[in-house]
C-alpha positions in Angstrom: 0.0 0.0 0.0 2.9 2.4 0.2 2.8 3.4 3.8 6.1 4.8 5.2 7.5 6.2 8.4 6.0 9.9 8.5 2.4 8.6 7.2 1.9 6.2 9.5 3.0 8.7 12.5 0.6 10.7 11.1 -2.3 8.8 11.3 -0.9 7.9 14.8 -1.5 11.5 15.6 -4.7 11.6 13.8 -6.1 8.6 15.7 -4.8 10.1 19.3 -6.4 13.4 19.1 -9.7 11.2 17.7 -9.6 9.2 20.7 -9.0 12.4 23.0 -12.1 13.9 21.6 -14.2 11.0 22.2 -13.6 10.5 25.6 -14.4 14.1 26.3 -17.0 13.7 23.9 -18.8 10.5 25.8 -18.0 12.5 29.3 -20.3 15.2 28.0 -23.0 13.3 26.3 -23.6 11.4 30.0 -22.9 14.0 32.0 -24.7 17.2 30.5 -27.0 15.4 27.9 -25.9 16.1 24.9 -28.6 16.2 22.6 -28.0 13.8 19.1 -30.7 14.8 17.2 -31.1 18.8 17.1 -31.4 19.5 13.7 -34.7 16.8 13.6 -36.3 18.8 16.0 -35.7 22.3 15.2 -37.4 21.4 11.7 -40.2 19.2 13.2 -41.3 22.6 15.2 -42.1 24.7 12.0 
């Protein structure tokens, strides 16, 4: 596939700063609700 040195420590990077947001992401979602679906109900109220 052609993968070398730098582009794999790149998607290293990538996949650590996904993994950071997640985490926060799943903290926020049980702790302060999150709501999933706000788009759906902003255009069911018109």
């Amino acid at each position: 596939m052609g993968y070398d040195e730098v582009k794999m420590k790149s998607m290293k990077d990538k996949m650590t700063v996904y993994d950071e947001f997640l985490k926060e992401y799943e903290y926020w979602k049980k702790h302060c609700g999150v709501k999933d679906k706000v788009q759906k109900k902003q255009r069911d109220r018109k």
